[in-house]
SEFIZA-3560 file (N, C-alpha, C; in Angstrom, 3 decimals):
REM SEFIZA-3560
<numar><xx>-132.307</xx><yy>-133.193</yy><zz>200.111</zz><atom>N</atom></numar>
<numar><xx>-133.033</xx><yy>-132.473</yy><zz>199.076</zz><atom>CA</atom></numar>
<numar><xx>-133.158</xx><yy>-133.381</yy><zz>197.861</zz><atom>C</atom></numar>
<numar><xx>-134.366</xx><yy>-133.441</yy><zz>197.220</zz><atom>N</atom></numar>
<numar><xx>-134.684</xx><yy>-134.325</yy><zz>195.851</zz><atom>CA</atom></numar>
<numar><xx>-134.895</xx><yy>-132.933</yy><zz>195.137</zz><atom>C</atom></numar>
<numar><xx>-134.211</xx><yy>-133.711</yy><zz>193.755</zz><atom>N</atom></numar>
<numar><xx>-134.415</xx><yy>-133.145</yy><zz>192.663</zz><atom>CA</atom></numar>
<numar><xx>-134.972</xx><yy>-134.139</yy><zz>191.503</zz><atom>C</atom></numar>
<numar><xx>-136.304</xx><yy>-133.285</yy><zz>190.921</zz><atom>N</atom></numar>
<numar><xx>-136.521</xx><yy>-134.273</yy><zz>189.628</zz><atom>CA</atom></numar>
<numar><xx>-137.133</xx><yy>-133.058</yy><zz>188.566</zz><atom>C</atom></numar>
<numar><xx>-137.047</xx><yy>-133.239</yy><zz>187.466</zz><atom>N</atom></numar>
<numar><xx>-137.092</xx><yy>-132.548</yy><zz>186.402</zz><atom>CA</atom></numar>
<numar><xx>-137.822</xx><yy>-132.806</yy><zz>185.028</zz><atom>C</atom></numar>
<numar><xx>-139.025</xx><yy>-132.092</yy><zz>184.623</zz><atom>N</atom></numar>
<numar><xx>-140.171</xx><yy>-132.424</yy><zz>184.042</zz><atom>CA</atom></numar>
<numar><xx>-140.345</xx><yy>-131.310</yy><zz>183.092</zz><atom>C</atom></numar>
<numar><xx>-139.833</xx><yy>-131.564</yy><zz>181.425</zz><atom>N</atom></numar>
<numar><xx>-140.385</xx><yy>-130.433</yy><zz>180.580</zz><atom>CA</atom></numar>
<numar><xx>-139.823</xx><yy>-129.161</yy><zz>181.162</zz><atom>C</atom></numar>
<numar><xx>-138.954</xx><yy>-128.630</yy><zz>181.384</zz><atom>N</atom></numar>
<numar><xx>-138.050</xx><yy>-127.824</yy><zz>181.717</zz><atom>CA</atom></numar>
<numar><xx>-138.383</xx><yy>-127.077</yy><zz>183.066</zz><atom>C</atom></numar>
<numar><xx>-139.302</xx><yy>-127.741</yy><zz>183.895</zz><atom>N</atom></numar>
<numar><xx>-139.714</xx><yy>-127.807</yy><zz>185.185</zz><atom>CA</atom></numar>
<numar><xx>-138.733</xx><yy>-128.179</yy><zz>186.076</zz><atom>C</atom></numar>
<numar><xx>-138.236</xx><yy>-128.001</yy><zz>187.291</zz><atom>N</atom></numar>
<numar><xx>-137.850</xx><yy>-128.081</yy><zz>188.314</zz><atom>CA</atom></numar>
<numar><xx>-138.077</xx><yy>-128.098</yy><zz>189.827</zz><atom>C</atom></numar>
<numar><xx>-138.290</xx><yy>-129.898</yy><zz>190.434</zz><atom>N</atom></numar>
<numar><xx>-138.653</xx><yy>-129.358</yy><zz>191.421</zz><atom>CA</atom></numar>
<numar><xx>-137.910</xx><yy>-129.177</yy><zz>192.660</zz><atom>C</atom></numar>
<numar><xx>-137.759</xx><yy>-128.763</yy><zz>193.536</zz><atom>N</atom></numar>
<numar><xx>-136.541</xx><yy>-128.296</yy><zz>194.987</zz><atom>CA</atom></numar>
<numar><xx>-137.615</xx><yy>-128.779</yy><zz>195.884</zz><atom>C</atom></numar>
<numar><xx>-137.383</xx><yy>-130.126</yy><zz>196.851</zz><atom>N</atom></numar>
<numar><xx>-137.672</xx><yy>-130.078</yy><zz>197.889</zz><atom>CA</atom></numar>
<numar><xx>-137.013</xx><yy>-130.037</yy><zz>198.970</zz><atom>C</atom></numar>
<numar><xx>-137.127</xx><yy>-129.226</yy><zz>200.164</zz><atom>N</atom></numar>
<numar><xx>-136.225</xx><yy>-129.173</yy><zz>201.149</zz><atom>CA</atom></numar>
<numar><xx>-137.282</xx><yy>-128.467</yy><zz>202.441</zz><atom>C</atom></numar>
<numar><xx>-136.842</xx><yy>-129.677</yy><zz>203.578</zz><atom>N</atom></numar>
<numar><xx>-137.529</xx><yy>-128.955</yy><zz>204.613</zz><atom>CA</atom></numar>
<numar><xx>-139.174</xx><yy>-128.816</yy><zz>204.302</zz><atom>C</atom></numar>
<numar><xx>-139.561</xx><yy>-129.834</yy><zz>203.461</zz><atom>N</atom></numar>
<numar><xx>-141.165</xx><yy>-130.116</yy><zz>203.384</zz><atom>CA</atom></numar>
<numar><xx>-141.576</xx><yy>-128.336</yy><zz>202.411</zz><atom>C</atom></numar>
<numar><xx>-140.740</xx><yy>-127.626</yy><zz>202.180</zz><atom>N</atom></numar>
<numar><xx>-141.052</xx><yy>-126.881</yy><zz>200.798</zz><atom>CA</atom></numar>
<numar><xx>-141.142</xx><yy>-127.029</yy><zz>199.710</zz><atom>C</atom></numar>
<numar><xx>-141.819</xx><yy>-126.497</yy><zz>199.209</zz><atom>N</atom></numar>
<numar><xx>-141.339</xx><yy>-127.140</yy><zz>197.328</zz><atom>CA</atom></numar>
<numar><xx>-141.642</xx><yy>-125.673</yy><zz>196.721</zz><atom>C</atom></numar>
<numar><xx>-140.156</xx><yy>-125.888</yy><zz>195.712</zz><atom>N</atom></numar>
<numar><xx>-140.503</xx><yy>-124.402</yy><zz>195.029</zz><atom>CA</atom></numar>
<numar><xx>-140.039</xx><yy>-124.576</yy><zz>193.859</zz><atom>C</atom></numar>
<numar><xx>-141.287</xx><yy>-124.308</yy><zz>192.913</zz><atom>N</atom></numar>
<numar><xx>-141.061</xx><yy>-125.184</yy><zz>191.013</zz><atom>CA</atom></numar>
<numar><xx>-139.896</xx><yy>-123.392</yy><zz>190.761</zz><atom>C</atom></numar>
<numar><xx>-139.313</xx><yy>-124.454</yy><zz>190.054</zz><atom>N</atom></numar>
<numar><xx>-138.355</xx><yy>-123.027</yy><zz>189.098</zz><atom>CA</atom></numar>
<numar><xx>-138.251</xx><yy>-123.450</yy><zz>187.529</zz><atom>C</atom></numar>
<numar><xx>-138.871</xx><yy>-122.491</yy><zz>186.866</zz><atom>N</atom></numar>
<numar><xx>-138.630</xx><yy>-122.187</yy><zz>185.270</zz><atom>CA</atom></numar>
<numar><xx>-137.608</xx><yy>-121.765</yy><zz>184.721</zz><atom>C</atom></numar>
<numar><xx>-136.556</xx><yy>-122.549</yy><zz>183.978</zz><atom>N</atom></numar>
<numar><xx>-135.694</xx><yy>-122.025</yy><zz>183.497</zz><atom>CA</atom></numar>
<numar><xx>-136.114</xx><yy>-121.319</yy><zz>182.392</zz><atom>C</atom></numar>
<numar><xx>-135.496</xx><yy>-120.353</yy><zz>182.275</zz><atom>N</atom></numar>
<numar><xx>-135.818</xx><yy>-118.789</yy><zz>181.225</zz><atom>CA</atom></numar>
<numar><xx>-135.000</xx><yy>-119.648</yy><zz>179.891</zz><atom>C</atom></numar>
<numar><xx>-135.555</xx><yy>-119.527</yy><zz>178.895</zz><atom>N</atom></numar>
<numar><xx>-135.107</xx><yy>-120.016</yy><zz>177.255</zz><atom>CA</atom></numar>
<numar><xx>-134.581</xx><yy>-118.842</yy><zz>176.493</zz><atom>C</atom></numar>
<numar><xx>-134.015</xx><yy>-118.559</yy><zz>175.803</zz><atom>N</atom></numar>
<numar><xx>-133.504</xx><yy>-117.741</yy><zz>174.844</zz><atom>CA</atom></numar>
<numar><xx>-133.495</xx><yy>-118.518</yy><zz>173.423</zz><atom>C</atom></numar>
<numar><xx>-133.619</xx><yy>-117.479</yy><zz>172.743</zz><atom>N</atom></numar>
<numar><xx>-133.720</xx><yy>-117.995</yy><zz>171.020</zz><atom>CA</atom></numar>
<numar><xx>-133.319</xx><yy>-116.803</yy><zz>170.289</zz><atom>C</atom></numar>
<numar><xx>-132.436</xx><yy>-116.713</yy><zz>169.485</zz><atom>N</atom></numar>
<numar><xx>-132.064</xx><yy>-115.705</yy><zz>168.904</zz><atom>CA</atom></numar>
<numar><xx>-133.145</xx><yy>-115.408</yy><zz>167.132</zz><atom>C</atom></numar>
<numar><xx>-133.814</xx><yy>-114.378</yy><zz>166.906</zz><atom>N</atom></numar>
<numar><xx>-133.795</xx><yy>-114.035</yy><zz>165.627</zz><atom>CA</atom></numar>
<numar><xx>-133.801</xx><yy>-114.721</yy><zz>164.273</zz><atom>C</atom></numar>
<numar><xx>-134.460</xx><yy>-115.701</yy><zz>164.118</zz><atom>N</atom></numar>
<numar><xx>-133.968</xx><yy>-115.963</yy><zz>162.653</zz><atom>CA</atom></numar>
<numar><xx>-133.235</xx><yy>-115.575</yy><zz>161.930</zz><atom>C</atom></numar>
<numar><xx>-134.304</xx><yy>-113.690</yy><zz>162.023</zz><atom>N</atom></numar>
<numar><xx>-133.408</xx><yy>-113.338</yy><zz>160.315</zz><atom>CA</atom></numar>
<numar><xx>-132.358</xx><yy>-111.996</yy><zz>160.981</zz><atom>C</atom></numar>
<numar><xx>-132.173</xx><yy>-112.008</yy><zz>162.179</zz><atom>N</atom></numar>
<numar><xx>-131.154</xx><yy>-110.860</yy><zz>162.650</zz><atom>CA</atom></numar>
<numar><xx>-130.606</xx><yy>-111.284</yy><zz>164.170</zz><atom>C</atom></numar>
<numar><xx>-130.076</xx><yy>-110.469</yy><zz>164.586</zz><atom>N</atom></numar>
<numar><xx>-129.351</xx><yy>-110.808</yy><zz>166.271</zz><atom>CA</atom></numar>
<numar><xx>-130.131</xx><yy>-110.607</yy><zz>167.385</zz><atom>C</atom></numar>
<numar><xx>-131.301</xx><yy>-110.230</yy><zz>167.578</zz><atom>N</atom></numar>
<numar><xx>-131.685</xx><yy>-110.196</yy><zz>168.124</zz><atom>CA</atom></numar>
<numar><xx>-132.094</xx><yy>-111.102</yy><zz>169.077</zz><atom>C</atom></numar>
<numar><xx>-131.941</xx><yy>-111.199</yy><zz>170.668</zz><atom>N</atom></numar>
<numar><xx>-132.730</xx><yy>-112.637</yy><zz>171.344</zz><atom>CA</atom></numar>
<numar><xx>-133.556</xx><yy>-112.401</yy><zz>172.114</zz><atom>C</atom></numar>
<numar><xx>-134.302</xx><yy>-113.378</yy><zz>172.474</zz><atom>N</atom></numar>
<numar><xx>-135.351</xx><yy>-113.512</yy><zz>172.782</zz><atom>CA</atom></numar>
<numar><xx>-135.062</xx><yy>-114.518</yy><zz>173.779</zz><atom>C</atom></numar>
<numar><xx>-135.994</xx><yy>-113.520</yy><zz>175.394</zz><atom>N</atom></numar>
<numar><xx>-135.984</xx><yy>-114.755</yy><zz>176.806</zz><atom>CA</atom></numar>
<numar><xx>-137.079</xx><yy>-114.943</yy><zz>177.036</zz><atom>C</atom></numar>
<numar><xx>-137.828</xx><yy>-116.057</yy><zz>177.431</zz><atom>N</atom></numar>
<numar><xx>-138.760</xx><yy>-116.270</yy><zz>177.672</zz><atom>CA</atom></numar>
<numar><xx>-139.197</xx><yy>-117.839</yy><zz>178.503</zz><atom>C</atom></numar>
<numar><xx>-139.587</xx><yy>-117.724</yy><zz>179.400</zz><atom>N</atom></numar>
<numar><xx>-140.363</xx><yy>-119.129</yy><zz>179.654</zz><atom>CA</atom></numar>
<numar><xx>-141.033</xx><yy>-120.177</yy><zz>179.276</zz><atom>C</atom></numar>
<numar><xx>-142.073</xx><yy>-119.585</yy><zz>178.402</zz><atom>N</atom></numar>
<numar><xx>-142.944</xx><yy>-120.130</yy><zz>177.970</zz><atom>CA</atom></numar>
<numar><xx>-142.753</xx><yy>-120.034</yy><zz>176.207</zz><atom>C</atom></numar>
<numar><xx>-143.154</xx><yy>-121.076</yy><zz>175.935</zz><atom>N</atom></numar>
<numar><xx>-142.919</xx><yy>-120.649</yy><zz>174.316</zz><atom>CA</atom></numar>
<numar><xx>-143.889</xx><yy>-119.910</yy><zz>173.652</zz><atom>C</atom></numar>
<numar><xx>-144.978</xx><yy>-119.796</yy><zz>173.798</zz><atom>N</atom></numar>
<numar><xx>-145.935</xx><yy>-118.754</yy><zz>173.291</zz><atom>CA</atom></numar>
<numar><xx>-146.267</xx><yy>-117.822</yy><zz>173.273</zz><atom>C</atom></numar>
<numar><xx>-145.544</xx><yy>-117.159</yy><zz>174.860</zz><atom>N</atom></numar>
<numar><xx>-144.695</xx><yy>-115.875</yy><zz>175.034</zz><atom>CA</atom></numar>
<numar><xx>-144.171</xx><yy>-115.384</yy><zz>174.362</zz><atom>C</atom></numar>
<numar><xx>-142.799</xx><yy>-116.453</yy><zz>173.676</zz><atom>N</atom></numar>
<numar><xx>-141.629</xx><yy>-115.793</yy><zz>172.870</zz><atom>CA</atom></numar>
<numar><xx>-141.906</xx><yy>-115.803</yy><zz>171.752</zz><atom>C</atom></numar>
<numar><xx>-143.302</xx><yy>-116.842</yy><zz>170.818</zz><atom>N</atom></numar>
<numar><xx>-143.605</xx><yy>-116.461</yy><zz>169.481</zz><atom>CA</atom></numar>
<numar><xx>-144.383</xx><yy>-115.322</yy><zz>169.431</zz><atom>C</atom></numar>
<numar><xx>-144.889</xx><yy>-114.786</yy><zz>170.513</zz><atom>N</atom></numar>
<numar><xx>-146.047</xx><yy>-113.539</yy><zz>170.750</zz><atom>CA</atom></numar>
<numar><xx>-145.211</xx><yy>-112.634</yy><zz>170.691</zz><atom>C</atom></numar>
<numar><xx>-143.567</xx><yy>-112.409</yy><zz>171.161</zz><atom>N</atom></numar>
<numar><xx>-142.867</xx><yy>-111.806</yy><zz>171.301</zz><atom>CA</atom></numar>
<numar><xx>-142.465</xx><yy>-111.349</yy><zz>170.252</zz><atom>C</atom></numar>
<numar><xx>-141.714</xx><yy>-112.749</yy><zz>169.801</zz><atom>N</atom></numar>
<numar><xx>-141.371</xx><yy>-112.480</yy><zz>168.063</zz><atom>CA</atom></numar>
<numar><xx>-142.135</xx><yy>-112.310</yy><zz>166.801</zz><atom>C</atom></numar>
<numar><xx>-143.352</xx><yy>-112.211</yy><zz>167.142</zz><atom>N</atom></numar>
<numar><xx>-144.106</xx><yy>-111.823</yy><zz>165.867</zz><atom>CA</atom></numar>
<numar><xx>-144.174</xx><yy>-110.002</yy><zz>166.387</zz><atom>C</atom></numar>
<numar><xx>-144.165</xx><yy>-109.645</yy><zz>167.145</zz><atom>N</atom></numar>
<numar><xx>-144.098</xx><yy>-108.726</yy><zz>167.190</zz><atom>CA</atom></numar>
<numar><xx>-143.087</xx><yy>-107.505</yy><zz>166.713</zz><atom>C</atom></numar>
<numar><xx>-141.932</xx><yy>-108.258</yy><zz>166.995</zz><atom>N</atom></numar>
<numar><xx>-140.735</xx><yy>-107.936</yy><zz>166.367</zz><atom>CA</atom></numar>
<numar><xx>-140.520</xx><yy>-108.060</yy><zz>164.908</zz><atom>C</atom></numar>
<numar><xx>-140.974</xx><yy>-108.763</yy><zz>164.241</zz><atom>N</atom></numar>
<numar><xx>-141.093</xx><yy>-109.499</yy><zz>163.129</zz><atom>CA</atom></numar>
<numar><xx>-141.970</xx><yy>-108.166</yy><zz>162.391</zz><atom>C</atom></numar>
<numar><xx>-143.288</xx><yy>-108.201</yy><zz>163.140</zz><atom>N</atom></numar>
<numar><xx>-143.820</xx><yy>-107.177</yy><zz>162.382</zz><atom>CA</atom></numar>
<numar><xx>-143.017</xx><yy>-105.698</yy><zz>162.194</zz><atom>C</atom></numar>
<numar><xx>-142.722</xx><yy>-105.114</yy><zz>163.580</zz><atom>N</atom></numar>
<numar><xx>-142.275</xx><yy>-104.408</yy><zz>163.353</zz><atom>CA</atom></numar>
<numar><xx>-140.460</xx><yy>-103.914</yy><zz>162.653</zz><atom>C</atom></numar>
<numar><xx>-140.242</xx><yy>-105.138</yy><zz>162.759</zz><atom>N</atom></numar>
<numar><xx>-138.792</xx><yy>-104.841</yy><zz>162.034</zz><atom>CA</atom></numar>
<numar><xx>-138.467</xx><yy>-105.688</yy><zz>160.893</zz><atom>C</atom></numar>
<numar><xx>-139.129</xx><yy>-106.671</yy><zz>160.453</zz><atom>N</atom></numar>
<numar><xx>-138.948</xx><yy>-108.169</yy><zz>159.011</zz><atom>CA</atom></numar>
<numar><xx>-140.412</xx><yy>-108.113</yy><zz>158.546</zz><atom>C</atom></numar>
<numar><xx>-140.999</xx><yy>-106.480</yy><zz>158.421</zz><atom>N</atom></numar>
<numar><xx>-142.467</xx><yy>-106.797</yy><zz>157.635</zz><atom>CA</atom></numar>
<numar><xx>-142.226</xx><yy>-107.748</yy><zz>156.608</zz><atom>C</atom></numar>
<numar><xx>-141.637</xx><yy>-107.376</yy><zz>155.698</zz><atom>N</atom></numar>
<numar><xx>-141.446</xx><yy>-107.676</yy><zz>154.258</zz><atom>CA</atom></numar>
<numar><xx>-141.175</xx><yy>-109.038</yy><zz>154.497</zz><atom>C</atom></numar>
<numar><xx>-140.764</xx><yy>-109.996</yy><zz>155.145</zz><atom>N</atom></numar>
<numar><xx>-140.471</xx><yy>-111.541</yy><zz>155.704</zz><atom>CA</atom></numar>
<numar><xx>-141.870</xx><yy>-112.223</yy><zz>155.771</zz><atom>C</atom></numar>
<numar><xx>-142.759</xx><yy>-111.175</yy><zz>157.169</zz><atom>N</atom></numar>
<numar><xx>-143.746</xx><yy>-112.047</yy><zz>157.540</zz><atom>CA</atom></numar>
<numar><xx>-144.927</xx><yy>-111.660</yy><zz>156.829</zz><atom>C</atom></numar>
<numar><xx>-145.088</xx><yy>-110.576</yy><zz>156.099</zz><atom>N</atom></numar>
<numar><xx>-146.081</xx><yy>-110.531</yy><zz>154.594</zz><atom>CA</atom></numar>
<numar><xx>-145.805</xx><yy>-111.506</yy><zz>153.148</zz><atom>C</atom></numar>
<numar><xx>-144.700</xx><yy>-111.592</yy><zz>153.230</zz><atom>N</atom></numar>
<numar><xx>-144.140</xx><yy>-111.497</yy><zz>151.959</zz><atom>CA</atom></numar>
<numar><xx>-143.952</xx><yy>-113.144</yy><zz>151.737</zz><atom>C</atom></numar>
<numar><xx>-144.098</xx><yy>-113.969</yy><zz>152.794</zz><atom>N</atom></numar>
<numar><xx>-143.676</xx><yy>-115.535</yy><zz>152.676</zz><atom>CA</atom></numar>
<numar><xx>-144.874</xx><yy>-116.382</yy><zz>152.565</zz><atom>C</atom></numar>
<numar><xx>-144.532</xx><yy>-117.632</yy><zz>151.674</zz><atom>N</atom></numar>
<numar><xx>-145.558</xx><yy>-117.994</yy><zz>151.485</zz><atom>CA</atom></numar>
<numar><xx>-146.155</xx><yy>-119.482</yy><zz>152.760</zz><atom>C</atom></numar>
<numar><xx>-147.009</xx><yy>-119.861</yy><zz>152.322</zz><atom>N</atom></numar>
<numar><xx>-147.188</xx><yy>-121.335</yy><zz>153.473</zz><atom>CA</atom></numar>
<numar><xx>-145.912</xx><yy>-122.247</yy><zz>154.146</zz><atom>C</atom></numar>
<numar><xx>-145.381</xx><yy>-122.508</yy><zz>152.590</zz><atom>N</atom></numar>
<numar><xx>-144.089</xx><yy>-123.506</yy><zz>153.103</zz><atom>CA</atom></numar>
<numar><xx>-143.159</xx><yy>-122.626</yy><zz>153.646</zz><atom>C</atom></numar>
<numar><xx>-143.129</xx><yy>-121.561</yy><zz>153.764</zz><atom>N</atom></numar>
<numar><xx>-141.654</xx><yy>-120.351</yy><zz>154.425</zz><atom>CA</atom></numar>
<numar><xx>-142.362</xx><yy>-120.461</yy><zz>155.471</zz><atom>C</atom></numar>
<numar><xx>-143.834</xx><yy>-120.458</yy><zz>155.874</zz><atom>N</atom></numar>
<numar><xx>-144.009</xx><yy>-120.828</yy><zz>157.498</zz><atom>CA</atom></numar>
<numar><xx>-143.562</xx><yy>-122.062</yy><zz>158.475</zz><atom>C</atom></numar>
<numar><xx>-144.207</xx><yy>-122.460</yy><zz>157.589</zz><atom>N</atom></numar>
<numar><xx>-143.782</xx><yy>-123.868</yy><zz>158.002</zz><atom>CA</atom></numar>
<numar><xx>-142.198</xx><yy>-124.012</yy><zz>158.174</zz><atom>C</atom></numar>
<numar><xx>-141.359</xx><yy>-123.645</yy><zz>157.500</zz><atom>N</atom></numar>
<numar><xx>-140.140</xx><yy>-123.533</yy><zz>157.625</zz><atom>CA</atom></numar>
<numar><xx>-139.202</xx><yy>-122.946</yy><zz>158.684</zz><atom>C</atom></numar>
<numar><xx>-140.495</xx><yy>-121.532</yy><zz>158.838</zz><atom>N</atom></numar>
<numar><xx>-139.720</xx><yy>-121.063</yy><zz>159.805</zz><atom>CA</atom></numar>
<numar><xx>-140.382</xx><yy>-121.812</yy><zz>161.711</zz><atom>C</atom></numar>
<numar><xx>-141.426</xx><yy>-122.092</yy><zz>161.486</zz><atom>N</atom></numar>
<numar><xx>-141.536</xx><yy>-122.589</yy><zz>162.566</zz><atom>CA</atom></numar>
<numar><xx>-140.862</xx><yy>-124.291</yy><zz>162.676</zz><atom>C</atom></numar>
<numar><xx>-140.616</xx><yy>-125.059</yy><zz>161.819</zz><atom>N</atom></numar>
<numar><xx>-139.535</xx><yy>-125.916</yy><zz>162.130</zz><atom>CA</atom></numar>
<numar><xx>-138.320</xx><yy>-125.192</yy><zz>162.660</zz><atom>C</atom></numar>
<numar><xx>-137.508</xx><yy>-124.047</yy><zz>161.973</zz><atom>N</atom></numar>
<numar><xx>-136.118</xx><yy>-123.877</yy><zz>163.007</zz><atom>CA</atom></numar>
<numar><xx>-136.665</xx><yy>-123.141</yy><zz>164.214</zz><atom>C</atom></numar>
<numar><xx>-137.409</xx><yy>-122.554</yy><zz>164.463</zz><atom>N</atom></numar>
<numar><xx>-138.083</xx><yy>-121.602</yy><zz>166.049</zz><atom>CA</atom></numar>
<numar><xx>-138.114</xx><yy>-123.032</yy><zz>166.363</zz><atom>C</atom></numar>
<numar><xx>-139.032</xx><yy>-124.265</yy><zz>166.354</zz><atom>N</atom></numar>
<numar><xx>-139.061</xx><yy>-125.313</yy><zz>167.085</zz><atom>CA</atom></numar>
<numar><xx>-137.341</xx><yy>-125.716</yy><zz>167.706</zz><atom>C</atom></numar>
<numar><xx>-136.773</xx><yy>-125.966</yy><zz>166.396</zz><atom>N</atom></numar>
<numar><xx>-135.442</xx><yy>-126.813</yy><zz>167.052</zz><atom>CA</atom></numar>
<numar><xx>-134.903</xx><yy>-126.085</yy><zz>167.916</zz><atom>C</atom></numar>
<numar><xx>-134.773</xx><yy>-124.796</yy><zz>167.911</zz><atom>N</atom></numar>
<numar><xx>-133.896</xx><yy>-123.765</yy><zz>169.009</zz><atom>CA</atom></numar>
<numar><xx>-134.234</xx><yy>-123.753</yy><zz>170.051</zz><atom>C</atom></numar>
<numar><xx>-136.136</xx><yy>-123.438</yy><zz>170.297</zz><atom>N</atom></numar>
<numar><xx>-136.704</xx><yy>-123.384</yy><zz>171.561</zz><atom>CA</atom></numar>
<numar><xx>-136.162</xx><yy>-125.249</yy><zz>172.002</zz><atom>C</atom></numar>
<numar><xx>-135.882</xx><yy>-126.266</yy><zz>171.625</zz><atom>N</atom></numar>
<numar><xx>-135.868</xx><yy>-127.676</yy><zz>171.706</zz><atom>CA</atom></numar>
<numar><xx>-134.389</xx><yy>-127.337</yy><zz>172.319</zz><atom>C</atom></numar>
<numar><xx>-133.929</xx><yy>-126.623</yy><zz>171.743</zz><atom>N</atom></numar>
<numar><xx>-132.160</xx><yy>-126.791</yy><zz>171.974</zz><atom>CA</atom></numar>
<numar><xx>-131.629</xx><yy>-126.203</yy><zz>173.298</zz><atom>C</atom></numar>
<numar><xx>-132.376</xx><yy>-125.505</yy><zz>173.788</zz><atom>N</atom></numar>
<numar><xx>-132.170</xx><yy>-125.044</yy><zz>175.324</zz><atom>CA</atom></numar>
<numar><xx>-132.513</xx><yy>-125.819</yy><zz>176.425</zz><atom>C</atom></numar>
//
């Protein structure tokens, strides 16, 4: 069996099969405990803005350009850190 591994891709060959596996990511909450699983990362910001809206209005109204930017630098390093 070969194994090689691409951008959090996985591939299993065995017996002339191949079967890609996605490891699932987690990221917790910025501003509370909440986590977040997801595959894909655009999933989990689709996810978390959702959450965001409905539970950190006052966060994601209320911040200005550079608090974006800010917050998507630490969402980057976390989704990076898994």
């Amino acid at each position: 069996m070969k194994r090689r591994g691409l951008n959090g891709w996985q591939s299993l060959i065995s017996d002339g099969e191949k079967c890609n596996m996605i490891s699932m990511k987690q990221v917790q909450c910025l501003d509370c405990e909440k986590i977040f699983e997801n595959e894909v990362e655009m999933n989990m910001l689709l996810d978390m803005q959702k959450h965001y809206l409905a539970d950190h209005n006052e966060i994601i109204t209320g911040v200005d350009e550079a608090g974006k930017v800010a917050w998507m630098i630490e969402f980057t390093k976390r989704w990076n850190a898994n």
